[in-house]
C-alpha positions in Angstrom: 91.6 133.9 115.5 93.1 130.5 116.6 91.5 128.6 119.6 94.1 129.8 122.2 94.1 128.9 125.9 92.4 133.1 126.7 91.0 135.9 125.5 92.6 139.8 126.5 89.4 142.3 125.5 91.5 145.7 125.8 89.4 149.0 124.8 91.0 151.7 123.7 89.3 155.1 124.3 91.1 157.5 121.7 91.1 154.7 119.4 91.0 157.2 116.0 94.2 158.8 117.5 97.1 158.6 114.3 99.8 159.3 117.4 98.8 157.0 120.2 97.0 154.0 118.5 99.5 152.9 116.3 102.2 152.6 118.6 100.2 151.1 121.7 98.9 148.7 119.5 101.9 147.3 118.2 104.0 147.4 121.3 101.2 145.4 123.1 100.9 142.8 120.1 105.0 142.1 120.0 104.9 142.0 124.1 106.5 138.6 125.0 104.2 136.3 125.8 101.2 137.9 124.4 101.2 135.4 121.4 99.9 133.2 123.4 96.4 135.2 124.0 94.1 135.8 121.7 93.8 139.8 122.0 90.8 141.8 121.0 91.2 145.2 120.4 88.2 147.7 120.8 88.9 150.8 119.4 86.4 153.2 121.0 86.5 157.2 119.3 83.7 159.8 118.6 85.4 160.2 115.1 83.9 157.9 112.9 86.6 158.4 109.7 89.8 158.1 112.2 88.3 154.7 113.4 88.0 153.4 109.8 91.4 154.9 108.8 92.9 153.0 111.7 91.0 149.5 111.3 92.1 149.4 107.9 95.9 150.0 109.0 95.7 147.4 111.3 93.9 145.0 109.0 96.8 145.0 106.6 99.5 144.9 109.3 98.0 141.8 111.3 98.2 140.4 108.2 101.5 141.0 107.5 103.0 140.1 110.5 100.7 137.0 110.9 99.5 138.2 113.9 96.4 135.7 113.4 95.9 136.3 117.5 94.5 139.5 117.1 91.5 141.3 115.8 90.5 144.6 116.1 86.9 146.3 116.2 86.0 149.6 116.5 83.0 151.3 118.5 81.5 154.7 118.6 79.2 153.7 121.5 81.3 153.8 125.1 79.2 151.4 126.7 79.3 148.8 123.8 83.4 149.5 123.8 84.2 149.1 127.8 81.6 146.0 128.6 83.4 143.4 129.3 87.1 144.7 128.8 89.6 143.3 130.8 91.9 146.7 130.5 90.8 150.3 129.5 93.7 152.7 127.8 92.4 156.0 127.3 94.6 158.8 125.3 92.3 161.5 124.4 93.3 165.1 124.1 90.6 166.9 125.2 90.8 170.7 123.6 94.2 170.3 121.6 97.6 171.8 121.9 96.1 175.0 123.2 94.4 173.7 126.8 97.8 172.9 127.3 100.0 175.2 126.4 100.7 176.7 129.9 101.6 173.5 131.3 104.0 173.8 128.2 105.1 177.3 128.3 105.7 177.7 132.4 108.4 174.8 132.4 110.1 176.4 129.4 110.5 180.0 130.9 112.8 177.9 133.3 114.1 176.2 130.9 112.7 173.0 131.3 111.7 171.3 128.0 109.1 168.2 127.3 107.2 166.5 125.3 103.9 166.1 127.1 103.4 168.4 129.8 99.5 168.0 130.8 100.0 164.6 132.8 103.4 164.1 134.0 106.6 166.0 134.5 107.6 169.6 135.3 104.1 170.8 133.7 101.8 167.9 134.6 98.7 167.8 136.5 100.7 165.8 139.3 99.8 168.3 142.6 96.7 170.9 141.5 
């Protein structure tokens, strides 16, 4: 990384996630402005292989869009991952598709379909 004026440490808890990581990550790096950071990126997940799969991904994308103001590491150890981050994102699903399937099925028996229902919307955990 360049010597830039400061540093953003942003840990990611869900870092192994295929959906969420790829996206968040990129949208963050092209923010306007943000080239002017250096960001690191620490990638915190219980699943060893995802993490790998993801540094890799990013690896070869930094350096194809010469994003030489970011670097990424990855952690399996929480309190390694969060010390000293300036902003924690967490997406984890915790039990899958099926610990949320009511908050899912409910809004559709009224007709009512989304995306994600176990945070926000007509199925979220907004009020229990």
């Amino acid at each position: 990384m360049p010597n830039k004026k400061k540093e953003i440490k942003i840990t990611f808890i869900g870092g192994g996630s295929l959906n969420w990581t790829p996206a968040i990550l990129r949208d963050v790096i092209f923010k306007k402005g943000m080239e002017r950071t250096n960001i690191n990126f620490r990638l915190l997940d219980i699943d060893a292989a995802r993490l790998k799969v993801i540094k890799k991904l990013f690896d070869y994308r930094l350096k194809d869009w010469g994003a030489d103001w970011v670097r990424i590491d990855t952690f399996l150890d929480a309190d390694q991952a969060i010390s000293g981050a300036d902003f924690v994102i967490i997406a984890i699903s915790t039990g899958g598709l099926a610990t949320m399937k009511h908050d899912l099925k409910i809004p559709e028996k009224y007709g009512i379909y989304h995306t994600v229902g176990d945070t926000a919307g007509p199925g979220g955990g907004q009020g229990r």
